[in-house]
Every structure is written in C-alpha cells, then in structure tokens.
PDB file of N, CA, C and O in Angstrom:
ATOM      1  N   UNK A   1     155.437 -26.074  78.071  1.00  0.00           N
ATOM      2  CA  UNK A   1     155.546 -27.378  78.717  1.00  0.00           C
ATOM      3  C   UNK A   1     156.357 -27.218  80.000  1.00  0.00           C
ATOM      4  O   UNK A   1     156.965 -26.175  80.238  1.00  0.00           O
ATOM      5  N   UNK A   2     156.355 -28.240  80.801  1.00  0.00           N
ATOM      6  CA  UNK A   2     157.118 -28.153  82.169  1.00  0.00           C
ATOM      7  C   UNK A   2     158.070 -29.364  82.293  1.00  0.00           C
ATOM      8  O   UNK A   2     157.970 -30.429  81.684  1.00  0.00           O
ATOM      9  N   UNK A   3     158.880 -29.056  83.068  1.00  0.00           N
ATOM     10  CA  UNK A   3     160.268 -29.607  83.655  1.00  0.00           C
ATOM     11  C   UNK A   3     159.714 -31.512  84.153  1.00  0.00           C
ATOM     12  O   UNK A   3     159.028 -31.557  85.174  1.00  0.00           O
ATOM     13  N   UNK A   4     159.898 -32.365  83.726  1.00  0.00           N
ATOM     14  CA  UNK A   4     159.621 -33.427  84.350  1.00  0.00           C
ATOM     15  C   UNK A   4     160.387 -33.758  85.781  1.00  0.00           C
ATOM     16  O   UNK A   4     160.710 -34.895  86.124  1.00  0.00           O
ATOM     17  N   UNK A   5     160.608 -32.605  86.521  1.00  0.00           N
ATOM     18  CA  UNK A   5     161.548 -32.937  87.581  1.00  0.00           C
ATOM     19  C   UNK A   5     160.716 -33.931  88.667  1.00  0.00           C
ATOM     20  O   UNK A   5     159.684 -34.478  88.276  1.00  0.00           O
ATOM     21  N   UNK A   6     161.193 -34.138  90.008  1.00  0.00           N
ATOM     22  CA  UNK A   6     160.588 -35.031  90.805  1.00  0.00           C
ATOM     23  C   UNK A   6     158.839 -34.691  91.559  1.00  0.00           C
ATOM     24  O   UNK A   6     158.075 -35.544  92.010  1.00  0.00           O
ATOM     25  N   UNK A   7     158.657 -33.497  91.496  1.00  0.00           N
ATOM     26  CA  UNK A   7     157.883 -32.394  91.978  1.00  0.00           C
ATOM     27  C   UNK A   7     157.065 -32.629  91.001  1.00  0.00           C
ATOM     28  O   UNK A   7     156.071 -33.257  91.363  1.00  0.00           O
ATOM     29  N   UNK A   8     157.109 -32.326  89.741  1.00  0.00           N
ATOM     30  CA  UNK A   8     155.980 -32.586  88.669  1.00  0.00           C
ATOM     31  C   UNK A   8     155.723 -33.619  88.465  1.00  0.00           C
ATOM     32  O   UNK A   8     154.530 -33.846  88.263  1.00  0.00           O
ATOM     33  N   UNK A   9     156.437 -34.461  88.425  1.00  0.00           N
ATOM     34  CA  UNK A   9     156.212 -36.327  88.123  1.00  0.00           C
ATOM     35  C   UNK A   9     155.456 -36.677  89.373  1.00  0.00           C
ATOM     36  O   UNK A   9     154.536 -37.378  88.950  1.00  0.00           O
ATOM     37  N   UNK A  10     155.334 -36.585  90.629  1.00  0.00           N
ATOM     38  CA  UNK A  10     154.501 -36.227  91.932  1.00  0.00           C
ATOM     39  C   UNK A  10     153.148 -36.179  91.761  1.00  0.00           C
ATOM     40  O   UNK A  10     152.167 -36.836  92.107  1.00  0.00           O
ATOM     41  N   UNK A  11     153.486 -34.822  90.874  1.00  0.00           N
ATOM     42  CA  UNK A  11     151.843 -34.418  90.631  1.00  0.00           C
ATOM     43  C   UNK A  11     151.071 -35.067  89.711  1.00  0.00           C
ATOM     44  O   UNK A  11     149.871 -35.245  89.920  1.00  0.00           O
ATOM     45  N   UNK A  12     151.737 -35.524  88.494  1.00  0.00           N
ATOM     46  CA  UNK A  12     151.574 -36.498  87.815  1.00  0.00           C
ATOM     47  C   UNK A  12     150.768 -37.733  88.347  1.00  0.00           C
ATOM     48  O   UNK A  12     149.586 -38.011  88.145  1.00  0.00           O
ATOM     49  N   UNK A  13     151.493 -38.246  88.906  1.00  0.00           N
ATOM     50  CA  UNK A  13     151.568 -39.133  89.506  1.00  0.00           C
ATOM     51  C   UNK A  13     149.765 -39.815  90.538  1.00  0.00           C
ATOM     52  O   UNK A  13     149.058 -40.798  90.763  1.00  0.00           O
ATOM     53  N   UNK A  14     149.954 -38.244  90.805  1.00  0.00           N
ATOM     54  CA  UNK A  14     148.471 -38.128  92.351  1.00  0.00           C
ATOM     55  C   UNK A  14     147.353 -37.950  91.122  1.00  0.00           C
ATOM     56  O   UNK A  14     146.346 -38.649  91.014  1.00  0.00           O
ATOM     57  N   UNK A  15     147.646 -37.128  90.434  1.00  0.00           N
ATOM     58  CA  UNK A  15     146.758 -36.782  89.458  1.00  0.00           C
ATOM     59  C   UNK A  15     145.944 -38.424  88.745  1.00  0.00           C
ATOM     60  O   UNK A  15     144.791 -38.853  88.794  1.00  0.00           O
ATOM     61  N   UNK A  16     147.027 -38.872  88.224  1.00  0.00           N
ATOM     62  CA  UNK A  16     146.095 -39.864  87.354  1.00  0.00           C
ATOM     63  C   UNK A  16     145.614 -41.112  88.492  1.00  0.00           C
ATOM     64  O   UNK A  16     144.763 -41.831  87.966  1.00  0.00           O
ATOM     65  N   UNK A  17     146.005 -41.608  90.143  1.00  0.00           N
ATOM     66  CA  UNK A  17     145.440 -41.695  91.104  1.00  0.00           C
ATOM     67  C   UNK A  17     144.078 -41.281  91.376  1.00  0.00           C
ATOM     68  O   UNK A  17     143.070 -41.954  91.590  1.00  0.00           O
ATOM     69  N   UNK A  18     144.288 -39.859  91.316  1.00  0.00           N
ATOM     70  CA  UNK A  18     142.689 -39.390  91.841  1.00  0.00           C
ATOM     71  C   UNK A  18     141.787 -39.984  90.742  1.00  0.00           C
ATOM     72  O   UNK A  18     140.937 -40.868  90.850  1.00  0.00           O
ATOM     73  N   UNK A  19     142.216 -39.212  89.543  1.00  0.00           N
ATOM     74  CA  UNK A  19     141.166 -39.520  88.174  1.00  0.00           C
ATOM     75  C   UNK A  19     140.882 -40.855  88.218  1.00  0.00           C
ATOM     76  O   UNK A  19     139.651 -40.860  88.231  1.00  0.00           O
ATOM     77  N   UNK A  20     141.244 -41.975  88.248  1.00  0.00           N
ATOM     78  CA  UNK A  20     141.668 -43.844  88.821  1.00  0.00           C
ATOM     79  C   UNK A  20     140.553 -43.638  89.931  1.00  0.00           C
ATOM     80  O   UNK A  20     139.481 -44.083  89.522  1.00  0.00           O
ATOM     81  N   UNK A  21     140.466 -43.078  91.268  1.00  0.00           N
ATOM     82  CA  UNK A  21     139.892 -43.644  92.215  1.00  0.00           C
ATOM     83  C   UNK A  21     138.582 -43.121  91.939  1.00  0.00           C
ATOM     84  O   UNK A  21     137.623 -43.874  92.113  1.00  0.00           O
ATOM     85  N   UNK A  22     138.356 -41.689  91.447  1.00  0.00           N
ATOM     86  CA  UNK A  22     137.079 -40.986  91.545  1.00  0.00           C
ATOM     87  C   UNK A  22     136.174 -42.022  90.662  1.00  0.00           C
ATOM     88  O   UNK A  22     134.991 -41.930  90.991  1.00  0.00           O
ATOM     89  N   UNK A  23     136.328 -42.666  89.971  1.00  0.00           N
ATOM     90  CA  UNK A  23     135.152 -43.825  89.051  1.00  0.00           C
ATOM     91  C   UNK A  23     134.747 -44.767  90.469  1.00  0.00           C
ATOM     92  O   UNK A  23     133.600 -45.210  90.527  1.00  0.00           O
ATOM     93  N   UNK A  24     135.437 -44.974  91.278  1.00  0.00           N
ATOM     94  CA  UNK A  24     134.677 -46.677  92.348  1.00  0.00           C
ATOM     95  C   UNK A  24     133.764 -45.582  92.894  1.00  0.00           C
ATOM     96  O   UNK A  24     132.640 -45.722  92.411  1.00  0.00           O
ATOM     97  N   UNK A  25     133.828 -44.708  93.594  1.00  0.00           N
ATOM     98  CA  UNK A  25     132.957 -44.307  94.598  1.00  0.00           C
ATOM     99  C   UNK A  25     131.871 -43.839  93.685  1.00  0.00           C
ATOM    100  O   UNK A  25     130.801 -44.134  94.217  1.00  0.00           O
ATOM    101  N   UNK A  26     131.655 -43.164  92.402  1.00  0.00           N
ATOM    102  CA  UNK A  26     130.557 -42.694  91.909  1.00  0.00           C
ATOM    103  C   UNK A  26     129.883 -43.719  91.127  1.00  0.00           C
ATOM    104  O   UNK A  26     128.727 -43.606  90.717  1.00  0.00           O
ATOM    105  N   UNK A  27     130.572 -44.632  90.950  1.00  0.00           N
ATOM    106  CA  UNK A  27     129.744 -46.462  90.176  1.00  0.00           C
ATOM    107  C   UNK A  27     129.322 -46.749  91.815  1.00  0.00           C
ATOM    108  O   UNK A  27     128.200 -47.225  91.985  1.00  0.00           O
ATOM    109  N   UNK A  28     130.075 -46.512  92.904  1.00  0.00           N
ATOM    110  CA  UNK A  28     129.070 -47.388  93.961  1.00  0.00           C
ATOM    111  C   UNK A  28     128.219 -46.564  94.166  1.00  0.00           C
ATOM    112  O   UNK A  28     127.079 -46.977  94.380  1.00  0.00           O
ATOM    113  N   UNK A  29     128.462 -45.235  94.169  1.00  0.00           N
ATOM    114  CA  UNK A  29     126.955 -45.036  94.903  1.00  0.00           C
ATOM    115  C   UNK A  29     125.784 -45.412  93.765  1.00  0.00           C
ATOM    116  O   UNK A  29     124.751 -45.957  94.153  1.00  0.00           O
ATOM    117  N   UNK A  30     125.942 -45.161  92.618  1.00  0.00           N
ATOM    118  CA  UNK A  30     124.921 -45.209  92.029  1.00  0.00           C
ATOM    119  C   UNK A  30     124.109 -47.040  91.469  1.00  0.00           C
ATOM    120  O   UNK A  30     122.992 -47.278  91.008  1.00  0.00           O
ATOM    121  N   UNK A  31     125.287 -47.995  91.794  1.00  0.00           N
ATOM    122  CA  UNK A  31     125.096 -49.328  92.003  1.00  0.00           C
ATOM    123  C   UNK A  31     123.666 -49.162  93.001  1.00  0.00           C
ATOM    124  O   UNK A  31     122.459 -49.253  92.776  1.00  0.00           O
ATOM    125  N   UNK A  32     124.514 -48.865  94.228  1.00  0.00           N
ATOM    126  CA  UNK A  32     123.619 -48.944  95.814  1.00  0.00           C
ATOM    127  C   UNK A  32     122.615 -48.443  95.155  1.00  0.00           C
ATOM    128  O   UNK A  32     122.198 -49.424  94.540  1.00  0.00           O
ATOM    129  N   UNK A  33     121.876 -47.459  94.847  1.00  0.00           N
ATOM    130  CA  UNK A  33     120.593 -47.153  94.677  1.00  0.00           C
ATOM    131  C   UNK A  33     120.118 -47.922  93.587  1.00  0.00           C
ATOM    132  O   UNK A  33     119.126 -48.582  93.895  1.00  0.00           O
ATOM    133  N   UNK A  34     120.488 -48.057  92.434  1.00  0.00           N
ATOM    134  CA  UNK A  34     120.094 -49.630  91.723  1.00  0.00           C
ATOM    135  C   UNK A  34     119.883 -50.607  92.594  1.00  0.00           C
ATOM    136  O   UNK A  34     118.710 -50.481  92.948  1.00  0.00           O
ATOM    137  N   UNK A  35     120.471 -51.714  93.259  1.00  0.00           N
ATOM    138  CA  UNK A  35     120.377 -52.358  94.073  1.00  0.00           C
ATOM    139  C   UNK A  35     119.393 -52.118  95.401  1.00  0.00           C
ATOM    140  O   UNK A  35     119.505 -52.995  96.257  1.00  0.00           O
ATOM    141  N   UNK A  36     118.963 -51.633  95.531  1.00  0.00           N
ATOM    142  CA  UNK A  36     117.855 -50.963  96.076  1.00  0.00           C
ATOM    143  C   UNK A  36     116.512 -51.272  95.111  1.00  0.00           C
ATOM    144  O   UNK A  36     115.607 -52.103  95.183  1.00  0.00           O
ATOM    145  N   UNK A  37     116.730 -50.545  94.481  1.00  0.00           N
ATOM    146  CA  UNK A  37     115.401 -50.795  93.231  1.00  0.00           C
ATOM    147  C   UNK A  37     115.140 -52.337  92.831  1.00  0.00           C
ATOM    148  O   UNK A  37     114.052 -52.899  92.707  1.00  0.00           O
ATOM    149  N   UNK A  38     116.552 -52.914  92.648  1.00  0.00           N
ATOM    150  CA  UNK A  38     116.158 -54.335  92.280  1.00  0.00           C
ATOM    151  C   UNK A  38     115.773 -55.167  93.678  1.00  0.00           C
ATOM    152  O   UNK A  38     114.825 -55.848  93.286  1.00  0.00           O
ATOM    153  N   UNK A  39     115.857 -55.307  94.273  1.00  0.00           N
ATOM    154  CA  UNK A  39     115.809 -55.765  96.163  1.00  0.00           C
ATOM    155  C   UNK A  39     114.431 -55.047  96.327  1.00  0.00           C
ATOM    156  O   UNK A  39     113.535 -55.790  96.726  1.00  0.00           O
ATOM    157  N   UNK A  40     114.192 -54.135  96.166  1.00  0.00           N
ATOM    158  CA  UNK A  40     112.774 -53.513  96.159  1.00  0.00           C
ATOM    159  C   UNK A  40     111.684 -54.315  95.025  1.00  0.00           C
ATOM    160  O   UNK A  40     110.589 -54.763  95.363  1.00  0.00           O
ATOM    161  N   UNK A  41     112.002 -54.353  94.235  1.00  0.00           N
ATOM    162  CA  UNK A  41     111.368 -54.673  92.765  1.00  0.00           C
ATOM    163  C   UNK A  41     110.827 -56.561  93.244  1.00  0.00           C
ATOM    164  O   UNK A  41     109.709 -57.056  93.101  1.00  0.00           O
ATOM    165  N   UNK A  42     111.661 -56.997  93.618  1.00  0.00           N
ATOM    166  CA  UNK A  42     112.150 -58.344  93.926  1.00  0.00           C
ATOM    167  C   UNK A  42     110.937 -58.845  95.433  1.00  0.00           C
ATOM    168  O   UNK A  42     110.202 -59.821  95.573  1.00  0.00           O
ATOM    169  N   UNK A  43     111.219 -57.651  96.322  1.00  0.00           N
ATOM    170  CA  UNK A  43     109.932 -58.012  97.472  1.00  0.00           C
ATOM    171  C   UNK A  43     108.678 -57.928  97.008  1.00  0.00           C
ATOM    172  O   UNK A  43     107.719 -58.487  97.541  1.00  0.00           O
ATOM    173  N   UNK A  44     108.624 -57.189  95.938  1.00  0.00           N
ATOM    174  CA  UNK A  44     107.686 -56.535  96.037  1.00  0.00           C
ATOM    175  C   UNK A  44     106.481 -57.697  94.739  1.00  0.00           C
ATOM    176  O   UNK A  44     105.270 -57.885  94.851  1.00  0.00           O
ATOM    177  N   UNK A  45     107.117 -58.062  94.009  1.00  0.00           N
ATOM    178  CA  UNK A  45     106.787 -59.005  92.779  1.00  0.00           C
ATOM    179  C   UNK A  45     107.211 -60.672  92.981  1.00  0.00           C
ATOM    180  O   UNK A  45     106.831 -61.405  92.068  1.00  0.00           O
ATOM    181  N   UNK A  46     107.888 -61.245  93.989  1.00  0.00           N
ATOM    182  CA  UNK A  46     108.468 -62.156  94.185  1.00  0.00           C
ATOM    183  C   UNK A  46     108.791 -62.428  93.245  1.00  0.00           C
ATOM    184  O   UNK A  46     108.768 -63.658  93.293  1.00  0.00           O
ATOM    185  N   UNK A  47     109.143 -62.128  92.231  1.00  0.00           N
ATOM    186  CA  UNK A  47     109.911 -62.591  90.588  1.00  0.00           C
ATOM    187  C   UNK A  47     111.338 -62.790  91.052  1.00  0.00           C
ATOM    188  O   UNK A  47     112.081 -62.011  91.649  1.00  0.00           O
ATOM    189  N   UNK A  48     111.556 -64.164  90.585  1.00  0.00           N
ATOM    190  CA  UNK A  48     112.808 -64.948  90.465  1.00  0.00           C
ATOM    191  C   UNK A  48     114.208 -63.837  89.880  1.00  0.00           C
ATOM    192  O   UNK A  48     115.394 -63.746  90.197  1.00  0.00           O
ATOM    193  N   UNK A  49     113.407 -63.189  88.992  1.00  0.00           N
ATOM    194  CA  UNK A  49     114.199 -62.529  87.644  1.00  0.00           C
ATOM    195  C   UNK A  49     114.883 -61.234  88.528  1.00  0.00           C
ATOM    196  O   UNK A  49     115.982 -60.751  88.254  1.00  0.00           O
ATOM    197  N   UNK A  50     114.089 -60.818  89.535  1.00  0.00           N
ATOM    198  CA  UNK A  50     114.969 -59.307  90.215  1.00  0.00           C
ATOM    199  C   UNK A  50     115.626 -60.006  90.548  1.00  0.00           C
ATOM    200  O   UNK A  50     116.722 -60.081  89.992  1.00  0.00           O
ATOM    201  N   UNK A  51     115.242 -61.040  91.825  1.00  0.00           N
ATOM    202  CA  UNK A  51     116.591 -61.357  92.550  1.00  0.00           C
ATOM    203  C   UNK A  51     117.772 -61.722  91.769  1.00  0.00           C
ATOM    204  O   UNK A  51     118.837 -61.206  92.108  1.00  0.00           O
ATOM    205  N   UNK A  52     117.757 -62.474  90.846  1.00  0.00           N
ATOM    206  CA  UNK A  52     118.709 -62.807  89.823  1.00  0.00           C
ATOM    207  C   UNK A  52     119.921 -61.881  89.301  1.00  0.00           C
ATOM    208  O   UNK A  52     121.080 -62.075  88.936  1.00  0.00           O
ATOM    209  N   UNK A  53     119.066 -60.782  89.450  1.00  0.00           N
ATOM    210  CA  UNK A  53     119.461 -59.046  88.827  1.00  0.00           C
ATOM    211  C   UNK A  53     120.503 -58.696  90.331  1.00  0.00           C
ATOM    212  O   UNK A  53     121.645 -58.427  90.706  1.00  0.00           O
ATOM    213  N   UNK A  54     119.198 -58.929  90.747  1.00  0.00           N
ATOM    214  CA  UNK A  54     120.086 -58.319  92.078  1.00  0.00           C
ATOM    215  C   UNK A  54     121.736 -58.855  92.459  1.00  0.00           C
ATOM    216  O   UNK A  54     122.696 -58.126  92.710  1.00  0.00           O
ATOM    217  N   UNK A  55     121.706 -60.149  92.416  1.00  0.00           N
ATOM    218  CA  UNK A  55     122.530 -60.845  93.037  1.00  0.00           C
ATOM    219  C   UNK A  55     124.160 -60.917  91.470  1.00  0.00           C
ATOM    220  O   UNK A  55     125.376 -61.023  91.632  1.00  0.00           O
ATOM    221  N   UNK A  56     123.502 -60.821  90.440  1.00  0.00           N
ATOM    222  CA  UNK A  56     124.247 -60.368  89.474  1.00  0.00           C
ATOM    223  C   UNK A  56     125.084 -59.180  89.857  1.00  0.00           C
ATOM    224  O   UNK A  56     126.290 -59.295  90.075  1.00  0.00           O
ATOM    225  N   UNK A  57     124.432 -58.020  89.940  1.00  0.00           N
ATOM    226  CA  UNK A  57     125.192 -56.281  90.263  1.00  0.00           C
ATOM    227  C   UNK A  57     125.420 -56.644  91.771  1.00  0.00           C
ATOM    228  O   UNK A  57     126.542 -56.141  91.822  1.00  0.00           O
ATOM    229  N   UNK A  58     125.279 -56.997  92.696  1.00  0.00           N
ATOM    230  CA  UNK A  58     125.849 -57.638  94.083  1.00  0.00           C
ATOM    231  C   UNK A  58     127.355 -57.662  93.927  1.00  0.00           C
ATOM    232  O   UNK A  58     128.070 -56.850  94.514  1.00  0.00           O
ATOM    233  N   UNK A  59     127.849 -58.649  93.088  1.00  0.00           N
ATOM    234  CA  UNK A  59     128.790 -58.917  92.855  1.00  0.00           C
ATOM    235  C   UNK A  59     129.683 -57.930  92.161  1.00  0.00           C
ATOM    236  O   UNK A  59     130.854 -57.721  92.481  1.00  0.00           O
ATOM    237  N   UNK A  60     128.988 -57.301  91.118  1.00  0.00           N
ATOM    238  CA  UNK A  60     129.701 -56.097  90.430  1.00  0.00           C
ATOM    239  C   UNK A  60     130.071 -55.000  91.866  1.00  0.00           C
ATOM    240  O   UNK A  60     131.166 -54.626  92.288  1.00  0.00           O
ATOM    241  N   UNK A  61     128.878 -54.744  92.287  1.00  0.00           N
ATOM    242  CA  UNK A  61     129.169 -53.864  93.347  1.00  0.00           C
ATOM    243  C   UNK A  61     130.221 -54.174  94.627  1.00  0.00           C
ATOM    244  O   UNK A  61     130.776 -53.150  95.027  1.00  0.00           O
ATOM    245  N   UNK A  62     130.520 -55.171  95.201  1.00  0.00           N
ATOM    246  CA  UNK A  62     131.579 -55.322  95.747  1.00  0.00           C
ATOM    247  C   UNK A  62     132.983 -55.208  95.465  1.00  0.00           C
ATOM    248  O   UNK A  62     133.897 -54.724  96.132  1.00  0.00           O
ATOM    249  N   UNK A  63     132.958 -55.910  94.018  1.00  0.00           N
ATOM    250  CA  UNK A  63     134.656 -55.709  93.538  1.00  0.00           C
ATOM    251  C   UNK A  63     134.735 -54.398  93.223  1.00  0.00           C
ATOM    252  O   UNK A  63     135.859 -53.924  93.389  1.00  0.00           O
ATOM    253  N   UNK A  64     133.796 -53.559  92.768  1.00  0.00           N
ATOM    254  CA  UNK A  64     133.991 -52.339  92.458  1.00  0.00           C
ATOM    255  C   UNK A  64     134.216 -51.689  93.929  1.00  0.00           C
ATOM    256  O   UNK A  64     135.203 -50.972  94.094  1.00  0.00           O
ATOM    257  N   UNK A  65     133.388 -51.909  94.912  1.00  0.00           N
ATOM    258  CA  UNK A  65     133.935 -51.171  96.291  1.00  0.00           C
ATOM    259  C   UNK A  65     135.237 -51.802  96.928  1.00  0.00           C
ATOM    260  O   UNK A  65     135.753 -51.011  97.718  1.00  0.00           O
ATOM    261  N   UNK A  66     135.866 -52.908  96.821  1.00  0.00           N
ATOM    262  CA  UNK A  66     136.877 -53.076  96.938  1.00  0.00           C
ATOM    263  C   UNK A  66     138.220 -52.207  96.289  1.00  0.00           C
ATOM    264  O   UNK A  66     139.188 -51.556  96.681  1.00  0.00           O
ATOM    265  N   UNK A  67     137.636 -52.626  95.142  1.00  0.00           N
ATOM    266  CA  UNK A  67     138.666 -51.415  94.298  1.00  0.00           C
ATOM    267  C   UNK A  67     138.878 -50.040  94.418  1.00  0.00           C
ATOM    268  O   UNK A  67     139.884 -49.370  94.184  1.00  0.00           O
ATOM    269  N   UNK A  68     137.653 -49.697  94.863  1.00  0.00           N
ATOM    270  CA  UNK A  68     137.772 -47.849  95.627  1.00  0.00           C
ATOM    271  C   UNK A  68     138.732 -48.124  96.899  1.00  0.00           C
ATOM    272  O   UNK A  68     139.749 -47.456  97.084  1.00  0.00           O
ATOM    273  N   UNK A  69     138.446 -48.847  97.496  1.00  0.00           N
ATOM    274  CA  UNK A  69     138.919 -49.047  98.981  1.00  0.00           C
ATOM    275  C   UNK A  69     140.562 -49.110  98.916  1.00  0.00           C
ATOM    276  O   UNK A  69     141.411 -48.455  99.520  1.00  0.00           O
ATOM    277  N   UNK A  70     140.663 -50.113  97.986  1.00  0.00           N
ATOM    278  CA  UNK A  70     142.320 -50.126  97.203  1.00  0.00           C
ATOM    279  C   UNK A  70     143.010 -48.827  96.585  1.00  0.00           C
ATOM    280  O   UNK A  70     144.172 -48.467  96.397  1.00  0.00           O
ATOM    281  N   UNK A  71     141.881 -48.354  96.384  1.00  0.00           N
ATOM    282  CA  UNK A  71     142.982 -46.903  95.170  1.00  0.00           C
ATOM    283  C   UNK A  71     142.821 -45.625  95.973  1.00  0.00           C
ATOM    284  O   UNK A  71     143.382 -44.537  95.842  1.00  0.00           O
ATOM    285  N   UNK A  72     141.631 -46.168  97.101  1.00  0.00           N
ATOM    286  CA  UNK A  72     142.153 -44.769  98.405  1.00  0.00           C
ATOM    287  C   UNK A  72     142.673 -45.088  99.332  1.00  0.00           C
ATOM    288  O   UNK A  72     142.499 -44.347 100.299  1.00  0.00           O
ATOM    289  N   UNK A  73     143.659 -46.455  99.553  1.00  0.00           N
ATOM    290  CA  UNK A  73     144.686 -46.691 100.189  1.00  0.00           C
ATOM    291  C   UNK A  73     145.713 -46.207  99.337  1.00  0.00           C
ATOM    292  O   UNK A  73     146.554 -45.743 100.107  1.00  0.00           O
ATOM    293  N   UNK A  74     146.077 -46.071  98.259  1.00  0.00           N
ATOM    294  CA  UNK A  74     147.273 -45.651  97.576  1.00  0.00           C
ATOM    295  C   UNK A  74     147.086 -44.469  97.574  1.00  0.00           C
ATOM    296  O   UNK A  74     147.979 -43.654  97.804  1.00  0.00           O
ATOM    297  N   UNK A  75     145.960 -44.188  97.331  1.00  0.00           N
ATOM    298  CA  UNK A  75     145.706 -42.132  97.774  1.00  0.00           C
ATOM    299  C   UNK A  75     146.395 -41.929  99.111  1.00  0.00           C
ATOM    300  O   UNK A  75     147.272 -41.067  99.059  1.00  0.00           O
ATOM    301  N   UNK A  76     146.271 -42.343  99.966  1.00  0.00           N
ATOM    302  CA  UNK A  76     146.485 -41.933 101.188  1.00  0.00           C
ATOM    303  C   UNK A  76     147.988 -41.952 101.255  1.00  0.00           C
ATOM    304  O   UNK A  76     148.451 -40.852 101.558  1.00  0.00           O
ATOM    305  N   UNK A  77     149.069 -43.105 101.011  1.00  0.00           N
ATOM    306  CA  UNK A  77     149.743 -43.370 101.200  1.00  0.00           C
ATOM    307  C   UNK A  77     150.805 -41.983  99.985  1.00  0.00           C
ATOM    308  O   UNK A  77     151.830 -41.317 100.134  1.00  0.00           O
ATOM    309  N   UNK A  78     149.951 -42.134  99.070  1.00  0.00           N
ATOM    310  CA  UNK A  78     150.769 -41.087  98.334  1.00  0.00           C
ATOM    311  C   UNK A  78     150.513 -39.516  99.062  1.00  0.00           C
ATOM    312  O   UNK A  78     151.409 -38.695  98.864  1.00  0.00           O
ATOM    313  N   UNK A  79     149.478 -39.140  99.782  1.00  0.00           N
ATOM    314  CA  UNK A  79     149.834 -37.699 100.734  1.00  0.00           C
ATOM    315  C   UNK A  79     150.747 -37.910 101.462  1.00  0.00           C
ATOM    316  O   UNK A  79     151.424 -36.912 101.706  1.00  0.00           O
ATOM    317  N   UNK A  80     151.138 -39.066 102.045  1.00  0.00           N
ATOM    318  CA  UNK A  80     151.888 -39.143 103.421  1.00  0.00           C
ATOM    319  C   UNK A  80     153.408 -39.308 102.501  1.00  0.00           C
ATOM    320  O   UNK A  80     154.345 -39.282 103.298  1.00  0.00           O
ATOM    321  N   UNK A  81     153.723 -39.413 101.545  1.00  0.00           N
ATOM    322  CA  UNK A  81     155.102 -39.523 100.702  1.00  0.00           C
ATOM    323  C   UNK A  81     155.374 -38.250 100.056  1.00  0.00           C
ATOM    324  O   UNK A  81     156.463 -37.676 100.074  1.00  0.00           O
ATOM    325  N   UNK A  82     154.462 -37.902  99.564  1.00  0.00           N
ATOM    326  CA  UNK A  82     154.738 -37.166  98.104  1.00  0.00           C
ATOM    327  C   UNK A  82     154.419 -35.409  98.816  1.00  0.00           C
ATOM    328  O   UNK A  82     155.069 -34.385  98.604  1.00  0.00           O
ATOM    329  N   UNK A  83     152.842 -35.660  99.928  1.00  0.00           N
ATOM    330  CA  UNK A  83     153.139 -34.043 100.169  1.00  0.00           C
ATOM    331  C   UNK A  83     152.896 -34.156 101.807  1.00  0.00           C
ATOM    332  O   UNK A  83     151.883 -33.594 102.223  1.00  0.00           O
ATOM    333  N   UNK A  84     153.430 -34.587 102.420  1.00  0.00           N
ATOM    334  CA  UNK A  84     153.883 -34.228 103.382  1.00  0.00           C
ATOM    335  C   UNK A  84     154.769 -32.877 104.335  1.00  0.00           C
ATOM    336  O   UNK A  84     154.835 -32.542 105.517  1.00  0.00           O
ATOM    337  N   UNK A  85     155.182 -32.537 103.406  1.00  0.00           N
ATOM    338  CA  UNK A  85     155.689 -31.441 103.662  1.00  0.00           C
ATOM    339  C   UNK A  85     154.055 -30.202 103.814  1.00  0.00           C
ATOM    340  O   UNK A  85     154.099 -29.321 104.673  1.00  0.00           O
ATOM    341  N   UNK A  86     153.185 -30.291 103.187  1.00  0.00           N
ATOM    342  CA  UNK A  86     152.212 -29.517 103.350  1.00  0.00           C
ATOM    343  C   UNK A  86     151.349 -29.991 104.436  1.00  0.00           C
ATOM    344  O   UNK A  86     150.160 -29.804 104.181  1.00  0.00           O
ATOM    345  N   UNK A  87     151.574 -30.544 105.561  1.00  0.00           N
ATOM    346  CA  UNK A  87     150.943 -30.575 106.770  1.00  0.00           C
ATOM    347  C   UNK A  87     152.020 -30.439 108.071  1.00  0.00           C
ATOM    348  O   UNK A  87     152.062 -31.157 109.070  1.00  0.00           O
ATOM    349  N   UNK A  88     152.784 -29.405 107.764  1.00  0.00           N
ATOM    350  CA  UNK A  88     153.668 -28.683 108.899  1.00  0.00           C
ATOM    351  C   UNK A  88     152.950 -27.238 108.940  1.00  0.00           C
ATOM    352  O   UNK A  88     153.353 -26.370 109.714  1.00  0.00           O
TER     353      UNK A  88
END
C-alpha cells in the first residue's frame, strides 16, 4: 500500500476525475449518432413517434454534454493546481 501523503491524494484525486469525465464524451458521441438515426428515421417516415424519440434523447444529450463540459473544466483546473510543476 502507499503513503496517503499530498502527492498521492493528488493522484487520487485526478484519477477518479478522469474516470467521472471519460462517461459524458463517450455517451455523447454515441447519443449524436443515435440522434442522427432518429432525425433521419423521422424525415424519412414523417412518423410523429421518431420525432418524439428524437426530442426525448435531445434533452438527455445536452445535460449529458453539459456535464462533460463541467468535469473538463475541473480537469483542467486540476492540471493547472495539482501538476503544474510538470510544464516547466
């Protein structure tokens, strides 16, 4: 086991950050290409029922890209604190 000093709690720290942010960007991209299909599906059939779909995951898909947008502002902010010293 290791030392919980300030240095490991750091890493700690970035660690469960990254693992946290890496879920928004791989749910959006794969939203966006859903959303695509349904928006496609929807021109293509004029059925009430895609757009419905669509405009349902619309919504999923924004708060979820918000939330990436949020947890790679705290990414960022934690390089510029925590390892800063590794860009001299």
């Amino acid at each position: 086991m290791f030392e919980l000093d300030a240095f490991n709690l750091a890493r700690l720290q970035f660690a469960f950050t990254v693992s946290f942010h890496i879920l928004f960007p791989a749910i959006t991209i794969g939203l966006a290409s859903y959303l695509v299909v349904l928006e496609g599906m929807w021109l293509r059939t004029k059925d009430d029922v895609w757009r419905s779909l669509y405009n349902f995951w619309l919504k999923i898909f924004a708060v979820n890209f918000g939330m990436g947008v949020v947890s790679g502002l705290v990414m960022a902010y934690q390089f510029g604190t925590n390892w800063s010293g590794f860009s001299q």
